[in-house]
N, C-alpha and C positions, 0 to 999 in steps of 0.2 A: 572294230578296227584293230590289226594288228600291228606287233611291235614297229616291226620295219616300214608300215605305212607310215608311223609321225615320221623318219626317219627321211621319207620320200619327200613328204610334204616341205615347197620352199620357206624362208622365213617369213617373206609376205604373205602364203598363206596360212603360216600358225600364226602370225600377228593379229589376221582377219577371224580364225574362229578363234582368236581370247578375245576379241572385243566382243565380238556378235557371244559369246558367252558371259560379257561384262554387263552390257546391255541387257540382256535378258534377267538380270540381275536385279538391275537399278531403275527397271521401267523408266527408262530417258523420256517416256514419249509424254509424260508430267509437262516437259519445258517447249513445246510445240508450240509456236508462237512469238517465245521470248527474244527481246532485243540482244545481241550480243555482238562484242567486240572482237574482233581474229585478229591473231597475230604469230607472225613465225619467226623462230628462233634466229634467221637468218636476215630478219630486215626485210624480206622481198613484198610483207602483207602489213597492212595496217588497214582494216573495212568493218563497218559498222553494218551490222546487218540485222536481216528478220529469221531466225528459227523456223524453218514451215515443213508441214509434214512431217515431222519429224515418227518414220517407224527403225523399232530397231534400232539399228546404230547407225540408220541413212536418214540425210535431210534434204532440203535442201535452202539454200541462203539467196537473201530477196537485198542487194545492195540499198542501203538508205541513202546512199549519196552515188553522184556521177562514177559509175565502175570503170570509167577512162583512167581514172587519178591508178588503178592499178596495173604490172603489169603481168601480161596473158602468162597462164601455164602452161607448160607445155607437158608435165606428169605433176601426180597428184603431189602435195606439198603438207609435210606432219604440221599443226598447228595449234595454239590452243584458244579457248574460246569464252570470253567471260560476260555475264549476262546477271540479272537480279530478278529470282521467280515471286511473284505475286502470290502463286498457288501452294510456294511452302514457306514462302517469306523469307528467303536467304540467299546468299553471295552463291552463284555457281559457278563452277567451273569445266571445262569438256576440254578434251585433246583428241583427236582426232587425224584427218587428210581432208582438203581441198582439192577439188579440179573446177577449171570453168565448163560451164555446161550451156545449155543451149538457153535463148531469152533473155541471153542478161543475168542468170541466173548461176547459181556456184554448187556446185553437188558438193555437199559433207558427207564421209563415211569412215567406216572404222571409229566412230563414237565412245567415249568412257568419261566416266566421271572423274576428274583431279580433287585431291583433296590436299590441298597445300598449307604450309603453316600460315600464313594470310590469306583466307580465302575472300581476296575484294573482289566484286563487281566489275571492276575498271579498272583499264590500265592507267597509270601513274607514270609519265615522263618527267624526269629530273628537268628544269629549268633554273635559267640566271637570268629573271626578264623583270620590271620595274612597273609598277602598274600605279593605277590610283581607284580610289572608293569611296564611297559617301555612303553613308549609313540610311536606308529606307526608311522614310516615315519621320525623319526627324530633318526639315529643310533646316536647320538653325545649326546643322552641324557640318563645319567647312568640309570638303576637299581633303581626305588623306593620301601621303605617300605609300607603297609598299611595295616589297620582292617577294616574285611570284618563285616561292621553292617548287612545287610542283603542280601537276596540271593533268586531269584525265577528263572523259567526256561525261564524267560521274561526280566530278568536282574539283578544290584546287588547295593547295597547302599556299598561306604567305603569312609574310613576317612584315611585321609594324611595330612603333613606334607607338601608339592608340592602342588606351586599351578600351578592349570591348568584351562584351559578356556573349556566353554561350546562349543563339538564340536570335542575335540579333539578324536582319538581315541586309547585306551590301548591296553596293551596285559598283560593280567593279568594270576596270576598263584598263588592257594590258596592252604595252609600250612595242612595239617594234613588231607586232603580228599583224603583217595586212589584212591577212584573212577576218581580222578580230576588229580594225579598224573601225574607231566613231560606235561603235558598238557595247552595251554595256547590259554584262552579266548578272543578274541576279544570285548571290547565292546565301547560305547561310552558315552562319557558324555551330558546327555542332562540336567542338571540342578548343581545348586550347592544349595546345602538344606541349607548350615548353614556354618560360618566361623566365626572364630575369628584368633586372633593373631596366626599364625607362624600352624593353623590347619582348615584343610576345610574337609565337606564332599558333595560327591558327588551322583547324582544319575545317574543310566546307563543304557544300554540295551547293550541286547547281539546282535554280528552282525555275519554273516558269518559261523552258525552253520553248519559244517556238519553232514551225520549218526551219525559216531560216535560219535562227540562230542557231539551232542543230547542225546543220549545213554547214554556217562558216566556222562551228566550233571541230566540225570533223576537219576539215580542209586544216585547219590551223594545228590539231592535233597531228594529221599526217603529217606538214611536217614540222613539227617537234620530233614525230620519232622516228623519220629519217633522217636527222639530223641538219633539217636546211636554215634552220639560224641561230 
């Protein structure tokens, strides 16, 4: 190819052969399968999906929850993509474009690896919401208060009053999210972020999610991060 050919070529087509040259790199096709989270920089996505087929730097995405809650594209949409591989045991990250495609179905392409200075699993919404929890396994321990700092579909940051040890595991249940209503979270403590006198916060994962609670934990997560309460 000569000089004046890149020259020709638009930017969406040089953006298309660095990915498809990115990919050919990074054998993407490892994470085929994998659960992941999309989201775009502009608010318009928030969907929890399946990895499938994944050749190249083309997928395509299998909505986990009602694909109504989104709305339709009308051109493909840059996005990024977070997921947790079984097969290399690590936080992953993808950026890529979205379109809706046919089935219910969402075409991924232009695929690349992110490697960011936090590379989570899940996205993480700031929150100001008030929940309560009782500790698993031990009926003789009342009822706690606590503010639920943050919240992703991978886990949830709160702060209490109670201290508890790395390990233990909750059942939590958060104040003013219908979607979460009468519903109560399992998760576990794998860290303590931060404490002082008479107040700790915690960091957790979620444990023992079933359908449904997947379900009304996506619903509740959408909106956290479009901001509806």
């Amino acid at each position: 190819m000569g000089l004046f050919d890149v020259f020709r070529k638009t930017p969406q087509e040089r953006r298309a052969e660095e990915a498809h040259r990115r990919a050919a790199q990074e054998d993407l096709e490892v994470y085929s399968g994998m659960r992941v989270e999309v989201t775009s920089g502009d608010g318009r996505i928030f969907l929890v999906a399946k990895l499938l087929d994944l050749r190249g730097d083309r997928a395509r995405l299998e909505p986990a929850a009602d694909g109504s809650l989104l709305t339709r594209l009308d051109e493909p949409l840059n996005v990024i993509m977070r997921g947790y591989s079984s097969r290399t045991n690590r936080a992953v990250v993808l950026e890529g474009t979205v379109r809706v495609g046919p089935n219910k179905l969402w075409q991924a392409e232009h695929l690349a690896l992110v490697q960011p200075e936090e590379n989570r699993a899940n996205v993480r919404v700031e929150t100001d919401l008030e929940g309560v929890f009782t500790v698993a396994g031990r009926p003789g321990v009342s009822e706690e208060r606590c503010h639920i700092r943050n919240m992703g579909m991978g886990g949830v940051g709160i702060g209490a009053q109670a201290r508890r040890d790395v390990g233990d595991r909750l059942l939590l249940e958060v104040d003013r999210l219908l979607e979460l209503r009468d519903t109560a979270l399992c998760c576990q403590i794998l860290r303590i972020d931060t404490h002082k006198p008479g107040y700790f916060e915690y960091g957790c994962r979620f444990l023992d999610l079933d359908d449904e609670k997947e379900r009304r934990l996506y619903r509740a997560m959408y909106a956290l991060y479009h901001g509806l309460y």
